[in-house]
N, C-alpha and C positions, 0 to 999 in steps of 0.2 A: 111776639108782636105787640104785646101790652105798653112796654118801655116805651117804643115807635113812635104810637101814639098819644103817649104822653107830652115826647117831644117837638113834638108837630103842634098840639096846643100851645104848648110855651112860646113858640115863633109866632105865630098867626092872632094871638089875643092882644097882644101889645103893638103892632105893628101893621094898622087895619090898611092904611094908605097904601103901602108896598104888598097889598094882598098876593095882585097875581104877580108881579116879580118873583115871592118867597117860595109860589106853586110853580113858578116854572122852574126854578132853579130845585126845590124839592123832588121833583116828579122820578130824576133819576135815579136819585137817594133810594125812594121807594119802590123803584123797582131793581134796585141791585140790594136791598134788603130782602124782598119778597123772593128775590132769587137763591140766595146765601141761607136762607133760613127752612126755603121749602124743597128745595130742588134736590134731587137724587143722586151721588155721582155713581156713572156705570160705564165699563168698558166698551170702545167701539165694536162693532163685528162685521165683517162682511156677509152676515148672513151665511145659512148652511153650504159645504162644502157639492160642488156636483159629481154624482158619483155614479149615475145613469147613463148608460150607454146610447148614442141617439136611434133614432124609430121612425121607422120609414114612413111615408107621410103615406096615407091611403089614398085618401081624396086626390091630390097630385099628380101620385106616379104614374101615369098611361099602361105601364103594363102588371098584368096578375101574378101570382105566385105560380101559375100553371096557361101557358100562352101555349096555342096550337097553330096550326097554319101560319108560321112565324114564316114573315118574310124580308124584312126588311136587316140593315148594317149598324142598328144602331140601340141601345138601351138608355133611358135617362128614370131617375130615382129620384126622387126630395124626400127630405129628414123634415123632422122636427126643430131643429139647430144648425147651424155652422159647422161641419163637416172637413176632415184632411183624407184624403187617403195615400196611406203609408205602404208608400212600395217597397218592394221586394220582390225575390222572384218567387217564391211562392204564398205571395200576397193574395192572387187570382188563382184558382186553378180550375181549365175550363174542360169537361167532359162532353165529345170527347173536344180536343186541342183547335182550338184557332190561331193561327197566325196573325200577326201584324196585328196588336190590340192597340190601342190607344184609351187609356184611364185620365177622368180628370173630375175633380173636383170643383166646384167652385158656390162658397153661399153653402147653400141647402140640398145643392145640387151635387150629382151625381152621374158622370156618362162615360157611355163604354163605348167605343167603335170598332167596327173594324172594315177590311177591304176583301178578304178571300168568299170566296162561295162557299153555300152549308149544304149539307149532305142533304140529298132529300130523308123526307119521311124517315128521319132520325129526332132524338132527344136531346137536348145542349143544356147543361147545368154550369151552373157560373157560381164557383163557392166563394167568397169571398174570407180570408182564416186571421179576425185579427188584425185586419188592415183599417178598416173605415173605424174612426173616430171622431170626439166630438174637438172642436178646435184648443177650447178651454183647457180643460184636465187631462185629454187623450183619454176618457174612457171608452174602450175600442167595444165591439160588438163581436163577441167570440166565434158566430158563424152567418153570416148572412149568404142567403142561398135565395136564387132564379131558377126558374125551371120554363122554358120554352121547347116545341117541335116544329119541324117544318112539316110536318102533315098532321093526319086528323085525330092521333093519339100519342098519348104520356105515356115512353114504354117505360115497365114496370120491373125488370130487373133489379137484382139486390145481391149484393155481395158482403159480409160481415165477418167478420174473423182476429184473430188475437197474435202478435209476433213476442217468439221469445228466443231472445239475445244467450247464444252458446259461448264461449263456456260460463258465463256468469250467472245463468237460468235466470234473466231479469229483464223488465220489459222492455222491448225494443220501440225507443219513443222516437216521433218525429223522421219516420221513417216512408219515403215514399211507396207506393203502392200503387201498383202498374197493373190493368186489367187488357189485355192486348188480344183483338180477334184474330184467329188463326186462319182467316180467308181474307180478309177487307185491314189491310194495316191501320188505315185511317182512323177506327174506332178503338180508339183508347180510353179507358176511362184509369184515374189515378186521383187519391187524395193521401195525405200523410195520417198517421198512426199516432196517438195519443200518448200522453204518461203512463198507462195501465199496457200499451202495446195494442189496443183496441183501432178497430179500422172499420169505414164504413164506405163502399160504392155505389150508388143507387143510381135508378133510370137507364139503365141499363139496355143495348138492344140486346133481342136474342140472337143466341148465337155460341159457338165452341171458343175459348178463349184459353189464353197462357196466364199465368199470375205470378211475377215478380216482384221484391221488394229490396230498396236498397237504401243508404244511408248518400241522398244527393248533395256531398260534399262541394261538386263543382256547380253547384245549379244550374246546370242544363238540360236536365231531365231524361240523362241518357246515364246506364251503368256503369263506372268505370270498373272492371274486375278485378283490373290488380292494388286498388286503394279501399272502394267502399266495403264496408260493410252489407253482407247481400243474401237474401233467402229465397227461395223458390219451391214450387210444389209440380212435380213433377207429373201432373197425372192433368190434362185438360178438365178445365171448367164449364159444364153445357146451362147455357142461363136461358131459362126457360120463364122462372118467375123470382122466387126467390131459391138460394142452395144451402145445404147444411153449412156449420160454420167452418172459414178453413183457417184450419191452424198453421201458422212458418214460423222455422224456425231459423231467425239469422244467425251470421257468423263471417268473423275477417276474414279475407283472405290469405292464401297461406304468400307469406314475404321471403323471396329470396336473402337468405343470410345476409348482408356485410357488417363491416367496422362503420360507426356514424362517428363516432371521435374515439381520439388516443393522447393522452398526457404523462408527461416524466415531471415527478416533483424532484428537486436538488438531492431527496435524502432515498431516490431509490423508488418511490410510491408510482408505481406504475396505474391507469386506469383504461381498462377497453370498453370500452360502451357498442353496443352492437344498436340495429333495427330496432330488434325482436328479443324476447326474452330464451337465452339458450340455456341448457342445461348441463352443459359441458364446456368448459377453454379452457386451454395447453395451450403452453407458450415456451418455444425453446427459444434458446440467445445461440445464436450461430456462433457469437463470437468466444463464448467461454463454455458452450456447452451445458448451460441451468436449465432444468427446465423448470415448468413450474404450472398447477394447473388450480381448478375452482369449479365445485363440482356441482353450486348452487343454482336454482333457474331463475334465472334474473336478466335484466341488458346490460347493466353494470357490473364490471368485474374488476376488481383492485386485485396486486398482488405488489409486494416488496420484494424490488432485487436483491441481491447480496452482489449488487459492485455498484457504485458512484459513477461510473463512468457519466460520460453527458450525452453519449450516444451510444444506438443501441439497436441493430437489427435481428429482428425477431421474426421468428412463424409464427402465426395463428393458427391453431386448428377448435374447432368442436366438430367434433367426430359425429353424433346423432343428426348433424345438421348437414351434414357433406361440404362440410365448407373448411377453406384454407387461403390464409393468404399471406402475404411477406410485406412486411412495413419499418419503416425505419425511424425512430420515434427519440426527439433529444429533447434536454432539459427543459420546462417554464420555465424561463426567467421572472415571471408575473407572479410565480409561486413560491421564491423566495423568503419573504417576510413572514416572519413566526416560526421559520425553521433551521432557529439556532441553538435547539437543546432537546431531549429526548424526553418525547411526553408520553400518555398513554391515555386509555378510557376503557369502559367495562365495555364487552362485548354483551348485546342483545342477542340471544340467539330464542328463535322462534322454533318454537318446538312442546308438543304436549306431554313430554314425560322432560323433568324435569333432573338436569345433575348433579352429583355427588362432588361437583367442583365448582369453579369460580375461574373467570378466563377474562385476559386483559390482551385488548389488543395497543400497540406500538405504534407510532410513526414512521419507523424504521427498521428494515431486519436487524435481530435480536442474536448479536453473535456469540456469546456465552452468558453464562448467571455464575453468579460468587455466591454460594448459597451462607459461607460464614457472614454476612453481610446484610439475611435477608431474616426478618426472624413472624413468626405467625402466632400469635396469643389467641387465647380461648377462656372468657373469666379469671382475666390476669394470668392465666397458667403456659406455661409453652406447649405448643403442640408441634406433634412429627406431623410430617407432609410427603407429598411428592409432589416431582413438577412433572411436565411436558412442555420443552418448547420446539415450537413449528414457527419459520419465517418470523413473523412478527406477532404471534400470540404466546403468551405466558396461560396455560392453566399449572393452578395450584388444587390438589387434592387433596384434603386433611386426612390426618387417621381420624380423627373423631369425627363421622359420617357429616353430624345436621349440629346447628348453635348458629352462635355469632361471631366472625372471628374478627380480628385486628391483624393485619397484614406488616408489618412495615421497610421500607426499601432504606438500607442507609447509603452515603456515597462511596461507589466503586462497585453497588451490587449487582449493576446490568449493564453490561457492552452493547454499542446497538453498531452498526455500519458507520456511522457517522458518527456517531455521540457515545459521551461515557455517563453515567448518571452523578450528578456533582453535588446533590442535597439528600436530605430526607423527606421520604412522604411514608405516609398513613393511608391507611387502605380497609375499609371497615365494610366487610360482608353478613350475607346469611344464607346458611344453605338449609331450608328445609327438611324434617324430618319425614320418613316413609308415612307416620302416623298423619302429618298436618297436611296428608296430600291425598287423592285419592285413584281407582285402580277404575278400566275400563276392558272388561271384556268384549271383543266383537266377534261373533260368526257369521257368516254369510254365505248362503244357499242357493244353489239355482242348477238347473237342468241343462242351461248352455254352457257348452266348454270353451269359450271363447274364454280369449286371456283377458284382466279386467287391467284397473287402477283405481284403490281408492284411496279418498283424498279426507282429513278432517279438517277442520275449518274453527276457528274461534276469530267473531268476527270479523268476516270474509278474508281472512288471511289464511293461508294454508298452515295445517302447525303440522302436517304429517301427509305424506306421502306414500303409498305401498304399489308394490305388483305383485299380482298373483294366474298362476297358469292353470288353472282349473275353477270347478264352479262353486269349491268346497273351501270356506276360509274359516280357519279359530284359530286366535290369538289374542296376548292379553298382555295390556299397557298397562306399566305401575307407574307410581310414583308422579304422576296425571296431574299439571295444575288445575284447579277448581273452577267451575264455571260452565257457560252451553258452549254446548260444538255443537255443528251442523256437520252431517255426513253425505259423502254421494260416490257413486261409481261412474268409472269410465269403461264404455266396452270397447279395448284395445284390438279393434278389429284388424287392424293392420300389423300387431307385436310388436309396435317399434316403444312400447313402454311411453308413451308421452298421448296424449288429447292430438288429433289429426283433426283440422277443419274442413272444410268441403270447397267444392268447384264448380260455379254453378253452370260452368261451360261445357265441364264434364258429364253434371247433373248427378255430381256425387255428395251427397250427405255428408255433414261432419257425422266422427266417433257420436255414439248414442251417449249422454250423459241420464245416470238416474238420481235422481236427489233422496233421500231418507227423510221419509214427509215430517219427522218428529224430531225434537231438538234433544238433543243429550246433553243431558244435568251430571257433571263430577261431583259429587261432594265430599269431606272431609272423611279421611278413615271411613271409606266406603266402597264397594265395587260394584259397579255398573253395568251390567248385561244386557246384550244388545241381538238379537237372532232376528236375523231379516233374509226374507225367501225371496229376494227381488227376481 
C-alpha cells in the first residue's frame, strides 16, 4: 500500500487547481487497488448439502400419533418443508385396508381421503414406506406412521417375526405379510419384510387369525400361487396382546416343466433352455436315430449334433420332471458369423475334487483325432497321454499325474463335423499335485431314516452333490481345491433325489433344509474331518 500512496502525492502536490478532478477520477484506482491487494480469492458454494428427511410439523397437523373416537374421511399432515409423495402401490399401506384412497401432496402439506365407512371400534394404521419426501433432494422419511380408532381404545396387538427364503437359507426381503381374521374377512393387517427378512404388525384387534406371506409381484395384494414366491404357518394365530415370534419359511412354487427357447447354430450347437432348472434332458433325433442327453441341473442345456442337417425334429424328455415333448428346431441364420473354422476353449467344470486331466470343449462335434499330429510336452520333455473324446470335448490325461504341460494341436490334428483344423495352436495347462491340494472327510449321523441330499457349496455355488438312503454317512474327498465350503442337508422326504418345494394350497411344507452352522476350511496337504449328528 506504501508505493500507492506515494503516488497519490506525486499527482496532488503539483496540480492544486484540478484537486477534485484528480480525486474523482483517482477514487476508482483506489479502490480496485484496495481490492487486488487485500481481498481473498475463494470458491463459491451453495452452502451444505440437505440430507434430512422432512418432520411433521406438530403445532399444525390437527391429528395425534394416537386419535380415538375417529370419525371423520379425511387426514391432513404439515412438514417442515416442501414435501412429494411418491406413489406406488405399496407407498401407503393401510391396517386394516381402505378403499378408494385419494393422496396428495401439496406445499407442506399433506392429505389422505377417502369415501368407504370404517369399521367401528376398530384400530386403522396408515404406514407410509418411503414414500413422502422432501422436494429438493428426495430425502424420503423410511417410516411414517398414524394411528387412529373409531372407538374409545388403541387395540394393542403385535405380531413380529423373521422370513427365510428356501432353498437359498437367506432372508426373504420385501415380502408382503398378510394378517387375515378367520371370522370377520375385513380385518387385515399386512406390512412388507425388510432386508434381514424381519416383519412387524402392530394394533392389532384380537382375535384367531391366518398368516401369509408372499413376494406381490403383481401389486394387488392378492397371492398368485402359481408365480409368487410364498410362506405360510399353518397353525392359527390367537392375538390377544402380543405372540411369540413366528417364523416362515418362503419358497417358489413348484413350475410346470416346458421348453422357453430352442436354437440350431450352422455347425450342429444345439441349445434347450427350459423354465426351470432340470437335472436331466435326452434328446432323440427321430430322423437319424442320435440320441443324446445332459445330466447337469441347470435350464440351459447345449449339446452338439453329429449331422449339419438345417432341420431337425427331436423329443425332449427329462425323465425326473415327467416331462416330454416334440419340437422341430432349424438353423439361425443370425448365428452364422464367426462360424467358419473350428475353435475351442477350456471347460470350467465346478467341482470340489479336482482332475487328473485337462478338457477342451469344441464348437462342433469332434469326429476323430490324428494323434501323430497332436503332441503334449512336460519341461521340454514328451510325455504319454491318453485321450477321451465325447461329442464335442477332448480330455487329455497325462502319464505324469500333476506339472505344467504344453499341449500342441498341428493342422490336420482334429476333424470336427464341419471343420478340419488348418493351423497350429498351443495349449498350456496345470494339473495339480495330490500334495498342493487338500483331503475332506465327512460323516454324518442321525436317528432319522429318511433318505437325505447333501450338497457343498464354495461360494454359493454347488461344487458337489450326494444322496444317501440312511441316517449313517462316511466318506472321504481327495484331491479338494483349497478354500471354505459351506455344507447343508436336504431331507429327501419324498425320494425323488432333488429339493421338493411346497404348496401353500395344499399346506404342504417344502423338503426341510439343514445348514452346517460352521464353515469348512480345505487346506494345503491337509485332511479335514467333519462328524455332524444333525
Amino acid at each position: 500500500m506504501s508505493l500507492f500512496l506515494f503516488q497519490l502525492n506525486f499527482y496532488i502536490t503539483p496540480i492544486i487547481i484540478k484537486r477534485e478532478q484528480i480525486i474523482m477520477k483517482i477514487i476508482p484506482v483506489v479502490l480496485a487497488v484496495f481490492m487486488i491487494g487485500c481481498a481473498q480469492q475463494s470458491l463459491l458454494t451453495g452452502g451444505q448439502k440437505d440430507v434430512s428427511p422432512p418432520i411433521k410439523n406438530l403445532d399444525k397437523s390437527p391429528n395425534r400419533i394416537y386419535d380415538t373416537l375417529f370419525n371423520e374421511n379425511i387426514l391432513t399432515f404439515y412438514f417442515n418443508e416442501n414435501i412429494q409423495y411418491l406413489k406406488s402401490k405399496s407407498s401407503l399401506i393401510i391396517n386394516p385396508p381402505i378403499k378408494n384412497i385419494l393422496v396428495k401432496s401439496e406445499k407442506k402439506k399433506l392429505e389422505i381421503k377417502w369415501e368407504d365407512s370404517l369399521i367401528a371400534n376398530t384400530t386403522y394404521t396408515f404406514l407410509f414406506n418411503e414414500s413422502i419426501a422432501d422436494i429438493t433432494e428426495k430425502n424420503k422419511i423410511p417410516v411414517f406412521k398414524h394411528v387412529f380408532s373409531t372407538g374409545g381404545a388403541i387395540d394393542t396387538g403385535e405380531v413380529k417375526g423373521t422370513i427365510i427364503q428356501y432353498p437359498e437359507l437367506i432372508a426373504s426381503d420385501q415380502l408382503l405379510v398378510q394378517l387375515k381374521n378367520i371370522k370377520n374377512g375385513k380385518l387385515i393387517y399386512q406390512n412388507l419384510s425388510n432386508e434381514k427378512g424381519e416383519f412387524e404388525l402392530t394394533n392389532i384387534k384380537k382375535g384367531n387369525y391366518r398368516i401369509i406371506a408372499f413376494k406381490d409381484e403383481n401389486n394387488n395384494f392378492s397371492l398368485d400361487t402359481t408365480t409368487e414366491i410364498q410362506a405360510f404357518n399353518i397353525n392359527p394365530i390367537s392375538i390377544k396382546d402380543s405372540v411369540p415370534p413366528v417364523n416362515l419359511l418362503s419358497f417358489p412354487p413348484e413350475k410346470k416343466c416346458k421348453i422357453e427357447k430352442s436354437t440350431l447354430d450352422p455347425l450342429g450347437g444345439l441349445t434347450i433352455e427350459f423354465n426351470k432348472e432340470v437335472d436331466s434332458c435326452i434328446i432323440t433325433n427321430t430322423q437319424k436315430s442320435f440320441i443324446y442327453s445332459s445330466d447337469y441341473y441347470q435350464k440351459k442345456h447345449t449339446f452338439y449334433l453329429n449331422d449339419t442337417s438345417k432341420n431337425h425334429f427331436l423329443i425332449i424328455k427329462s425323465a425326473s420332471n415327467n416331462f416330454q415333448d416334440t419340437i422341430l428346431v432349424s438353423v439361425d441364420n443370425k448365428k452364422t458369423k464367426n462360424k467358419t473354422k473350428l475353435t475351442y476353449k477350456e471347460k470350467s467344470i465346478s467341482n470340489i475334487t479336482k482332475p487328473k486331466a485337462y478338457t477342451l470343449e469344441f464348437n462342433q462335434f469332434i469326429e476323430k483325432l490324428n494323434t501323430n499330429f497332436i503332441t503334449l510336452i512336460k519341461d521340454s520333455t514328451p510325455v504319454l497321454y491318453e485321450y477321451s473324446l465325447s461329442n464335442n470335448e477332448l480330455i487329455i490325461i497325462p502319464e505324469d499325474e500333476s506339472g505344467d504341460f504344453q499341449l500342441t494341436f498341428l493342422p490336420k490334428s482334429i476333424t470336427g463335423i464341419k471343420h478340419e483344423k488348418k493351423d497350429t495352436s498351443i495349449v498350456n495347462f496345470s494339473i495339480k499335485s495330490t500334495n498342493e491340494l487338500g483331503e475332506l472327510e465327512l460323516k454324518l449321523q442321525s436317528k432319522d431314516t429318511n433318505d437325505i441330499i447333501f450338497q457343498l457349496m464354495k461360494n454359493n455355488e454347488i461344487v458337489f452333490e450326494g444322496n444317501h438312503n440312511t441316517g449313517q454317512l462316511d466318506t472321504l474327498f481327495n484331491r479338494c481345491g483349497l478354500g471354505d465350503y459351506q455344507l447343508k442337508i436336504i431331507i429327501d422326504s419324498d425320494g425323488n433325489k432333488k429339493w421338493t418345494t411346497g404348496n401353500i394350497i395344499n399346506s404342504k411344507f417344502p423338503e426341510k433344509i439343514i445348514p452346517y452352522n460352521e464353515i469348512i476350511t480345505l487346506k494345503k496337504n491337509w485332511r479335514t474331518s467333519i462328524l455332524w449328528e444333525y
